[in-house]
N, C-alpha and C positions, 0 to 999 in steps of 0.2 A: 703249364708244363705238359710237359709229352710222352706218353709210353709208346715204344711197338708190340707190335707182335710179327715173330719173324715168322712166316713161313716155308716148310723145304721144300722145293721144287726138284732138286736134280733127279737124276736117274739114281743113283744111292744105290747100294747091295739090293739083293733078293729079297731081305726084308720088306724096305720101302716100297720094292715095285709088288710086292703080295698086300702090302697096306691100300698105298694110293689104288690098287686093280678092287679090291673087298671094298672100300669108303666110297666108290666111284669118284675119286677128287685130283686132280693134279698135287696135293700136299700130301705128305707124311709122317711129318714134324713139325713143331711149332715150339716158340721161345717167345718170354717176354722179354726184351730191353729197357731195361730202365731208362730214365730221363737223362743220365749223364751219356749216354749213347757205348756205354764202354760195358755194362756188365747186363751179361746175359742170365737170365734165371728159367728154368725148367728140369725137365726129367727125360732121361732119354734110357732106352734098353740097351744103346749102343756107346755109352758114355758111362755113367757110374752107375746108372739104377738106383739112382736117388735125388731127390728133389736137391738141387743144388746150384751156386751160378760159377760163373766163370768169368772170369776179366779178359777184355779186348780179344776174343777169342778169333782167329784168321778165318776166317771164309769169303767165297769168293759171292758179289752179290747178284749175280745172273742166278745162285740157285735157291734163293728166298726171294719171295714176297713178301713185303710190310704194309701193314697199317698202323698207322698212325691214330692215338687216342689224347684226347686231349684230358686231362685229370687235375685234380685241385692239390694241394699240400697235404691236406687230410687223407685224400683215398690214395694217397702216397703213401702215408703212415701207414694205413692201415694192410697197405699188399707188403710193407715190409716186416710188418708185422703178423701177417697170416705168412709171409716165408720163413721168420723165423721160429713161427712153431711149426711148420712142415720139413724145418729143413732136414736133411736127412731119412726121409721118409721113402720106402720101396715104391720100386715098378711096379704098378695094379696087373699083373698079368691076367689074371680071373676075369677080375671087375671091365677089361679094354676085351676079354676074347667075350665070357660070356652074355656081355650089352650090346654085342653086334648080332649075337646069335635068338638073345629073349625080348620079347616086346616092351621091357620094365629095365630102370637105371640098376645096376651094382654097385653101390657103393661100399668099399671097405675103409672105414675112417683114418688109417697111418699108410693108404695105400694110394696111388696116383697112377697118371699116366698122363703124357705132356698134354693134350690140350685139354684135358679135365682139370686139370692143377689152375690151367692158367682160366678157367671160365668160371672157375669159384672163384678165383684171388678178385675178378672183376667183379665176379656179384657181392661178393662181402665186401668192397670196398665201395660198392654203389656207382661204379662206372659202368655196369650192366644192371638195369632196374631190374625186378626180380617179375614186376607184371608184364614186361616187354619180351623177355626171355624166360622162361620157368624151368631152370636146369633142373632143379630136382624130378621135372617131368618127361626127360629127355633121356631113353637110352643109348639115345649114340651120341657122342661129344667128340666127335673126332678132329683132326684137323683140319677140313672141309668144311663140316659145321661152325666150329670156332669160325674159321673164316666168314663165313654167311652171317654169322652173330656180329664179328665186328665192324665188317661192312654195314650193317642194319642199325648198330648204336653210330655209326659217327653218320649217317643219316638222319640221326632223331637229333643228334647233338647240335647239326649244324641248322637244324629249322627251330632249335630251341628259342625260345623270347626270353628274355630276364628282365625280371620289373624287379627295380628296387624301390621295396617297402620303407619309408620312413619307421624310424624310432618312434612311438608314442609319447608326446610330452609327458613329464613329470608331472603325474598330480598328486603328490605325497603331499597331507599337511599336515605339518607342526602344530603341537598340541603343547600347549603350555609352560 
C-alpha cells in the first residue's frame, strides 16, 4: 500500500511566493494522501487552520509534486491514528516563524504546520526511521525539507533486502 505526499508548486498568493522565496524551495505546501488516493490530510493557514482532511478535493496536478511511499497496514494504523488525535489541532504560527529564525526545533504539542504534521505522522509510524532522519533535531521542517526527507526514505526503502526469518521449532515438552 501507498501513501503520497502532495506537494505545492504553483505560484499561489503572496503567502506561498514569501514561503517558497524564505525556504529557498520551489514547495509551499504539502499534504498527505492516503492509499485510497481520494482523502487528503494536513494543515494549512489558507484552509481551516487545523489539522484536518478532505475528500477528493479538485486541484489541478501540474501544481503539486508527489512521492510516493510505500507503507505496511500497520504504519497505516498508526498515521490514522496519530491524525485522529491531532485532528483539529491549530496552525503553529510561532513554532513555523520562530524555527526558521533560531538554530533549535519549536515545538508546541496541539500545534502544527503542514510539513511538520506530516514528518512526525511518518516518524511515529516508522516510515521515516528516526536514526536516518532525527526531526526532533531539525529546526526547519519545511516543505523542501519534507521533500529531501522523502525522496531519501524511498531511496533506503528501495535498496532495502528482506530476509525472512523462519519460526523457531517448537521445543516445548510435556511433562507428565
Amino acid at each position: 500500500m501507498k501513501v503520497k505526499i502532495a506537494f505545492y508548486k504553483a505560484k499561489g498568493n503572496w503567502q506561498n511566493k514569501i514561503i517558497r522565496w524564505w525556504t529557498k524551495s520551489p514547495y509551499s505546501h504539502a499534504e498527505l494522501v492516503l492509499p485510497d488516493g481520494k482523502t487528503w490530510i494536513g494543515i494549512s493557514p489558507f484552509l481551516t487552520s487545523k489539522v484536518s482532511s478532505r475528500e477528493n478535493p479538485t486541484f489541478n496536478e501540474d501544481n503539486w509534486d508527489f512521492v510516493e511511499l510505500e507503507i505496511t497496514e500497520e504504519q497505516y494504523d498508526v498515521i490514522l491514528d496519530f491524525y485522529n488525535e491531532t485532528k483539529g489541532c491549530k496552525y503553529d504560527w510561532i513554532g513555523m516563524l520562530l524555527s526558521q529564525f533560531l538554530p533549535f526545533h519549536i515545538k508546541r504539542r496541539e500545534k502544527w504546520y503542514c510539513s511538520e504534521w506530516i514528518a512526525y505522522a511518518l516518524r511515529i509510524a516508522n516510515v521515516v526511521h528516526w536514526k536516518v532522519v532525527k526531526i526532533y533535531d531539525r529546526c526547519d521542517l519545511s516543505p523542501g525539507v519534507l521533500y529531501n526527507i522523502a525522496q531519501s526514505v524511498n531511496v533506503v526503502t528501495k535498496n532495502v533486502m528482506v530476509i525472512e526469518i523462519p519460526e523457531p521449532p517448537d521445543t516445548t515438552v510435556a511433562i507428565g
